[in-house]
C-alpha positions, 0 to 999 in steps of 0.5 A, a space after each residue: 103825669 104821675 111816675 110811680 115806682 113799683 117792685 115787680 110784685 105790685 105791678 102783679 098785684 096791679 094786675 091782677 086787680 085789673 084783670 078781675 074787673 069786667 071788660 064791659 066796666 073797664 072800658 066804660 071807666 076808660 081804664 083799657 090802656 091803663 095795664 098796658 101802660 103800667 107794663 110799659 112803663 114797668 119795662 122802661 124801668 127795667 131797661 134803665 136799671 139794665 144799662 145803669 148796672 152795665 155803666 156800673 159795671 164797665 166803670 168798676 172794670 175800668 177803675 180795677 184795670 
């Protein structure tokens, strides 16, 4: 498994690609899961980085306080 690390805007550009490509094309490549899986793995890096910036956060709280 390959874990790429993206910015937002190239998972757009990923996206847009993808969704010039016909349907019929796609599922024969058996490429239909790859946008989902790009997004969901998108969304799981967002999740990370929302919990280490919190984690941050409170520790930063925490060594003020």
């Amino acid at each position: 498994m390959i874990r790429l690390d993206l910015e937002v805007n190239e998972v757009d550009f990923i996206a847009a690609l993808l969704a010039q490509v016909p349907t019929g094309q796609t599922l024969q490549a058996g490429m239909s899961n790859l946008l989902p899986k790009i997004g969901q793995q998108a969304q799981e890096s967002l999740q990370r980085e929302k919990q280490e910036a919190m984690l941050a956060a409170a520790g930063v709280e925490q060594a003020l306080g």
